[in-house]
N, C-alpha and C positions, 0 to 999 in steps of 0.2 A: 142758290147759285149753283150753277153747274157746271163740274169739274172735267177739264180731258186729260184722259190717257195718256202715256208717253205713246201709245202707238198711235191714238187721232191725231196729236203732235206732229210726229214724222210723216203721218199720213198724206196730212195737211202741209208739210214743208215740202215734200216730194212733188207735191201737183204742182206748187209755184216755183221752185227752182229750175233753173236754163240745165239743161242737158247738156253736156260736158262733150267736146269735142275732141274723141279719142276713139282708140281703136285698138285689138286685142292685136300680137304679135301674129304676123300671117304665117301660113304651114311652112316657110322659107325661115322663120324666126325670129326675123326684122321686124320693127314695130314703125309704122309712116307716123307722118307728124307736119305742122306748119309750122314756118320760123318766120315771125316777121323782124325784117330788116327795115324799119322804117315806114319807107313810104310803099315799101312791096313786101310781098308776103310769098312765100316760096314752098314748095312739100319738099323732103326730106325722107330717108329711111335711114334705122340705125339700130344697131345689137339692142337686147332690152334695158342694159345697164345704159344706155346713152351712148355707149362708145361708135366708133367706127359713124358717125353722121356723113352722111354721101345727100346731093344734090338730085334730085330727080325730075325737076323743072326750071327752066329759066325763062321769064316771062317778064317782059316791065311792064306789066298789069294784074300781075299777081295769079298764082296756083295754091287752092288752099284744100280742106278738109278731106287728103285722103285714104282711102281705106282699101284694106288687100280682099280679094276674091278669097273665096275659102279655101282653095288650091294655094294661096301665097303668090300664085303667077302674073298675076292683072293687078292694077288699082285703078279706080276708079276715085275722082277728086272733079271740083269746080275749079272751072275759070273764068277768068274775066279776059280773054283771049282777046285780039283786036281792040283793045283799050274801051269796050262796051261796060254799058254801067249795069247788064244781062248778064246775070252771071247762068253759064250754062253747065249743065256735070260732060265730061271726059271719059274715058279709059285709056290705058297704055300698061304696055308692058311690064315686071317690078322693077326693072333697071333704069328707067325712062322713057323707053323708044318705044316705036310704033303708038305716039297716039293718033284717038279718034272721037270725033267728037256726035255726043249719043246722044244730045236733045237742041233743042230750037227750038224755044218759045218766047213769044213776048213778056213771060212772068222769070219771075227769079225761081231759078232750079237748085236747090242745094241738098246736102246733106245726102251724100250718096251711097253713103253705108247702110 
């Protein structure tokens, strides 16, 4: 019988486990985030303690997974904008404004970090 490692182990758990949908604090020091409310899902930024949670899209079809440019200036996040079951990725400003929407495809676009 043949024995594994604790590192084949982890080795072995890492390739199967989902990739955790997070992202480090941008150079601004905010960390982005998704909050779902239900039946919608919404991005958010907030000090790294949690505090201070501020709003950075309002959507009734939901803004989710976003993530800051390495500058802290941009984030780039998906939506489901025009209540499409496509979800497409975005960018906008760190505060909310000026977005823009950066793909159009008929597949699903995610994970924009």
């Amino acid at each position: 019988m043949r024995r594994f490692s604790f590192l084949s182990a982890l080795a072995a758990l890492l390739l199967i486990a989902p990739a955790a949908e997070a992202a480090f604090p941008g150079a601004n020091g905010r960390i982005a985030f998704t909050r779902d409310a239900g039946a919608n899902e919404e991005s958010y930024t907030a000090e790294p303690d949690g505090s201070d949670a501020r709003p950075i899209t309002s959507n009734p079809w939901g803004d989710r997974m976003p993530a800051f440019s390495p500058d802290g200036s941009r984030i780039a996040f998906v939506s489901l904008e025009n209540g499409t079951a496509n979800p497409e990725i975005y960018v906008m400003d760190a505060d909310g404004t000026d977005r823009t929407r950066l793909t159009d495809s008929a597949g699903n676009d995610l994970d924009p970090a």
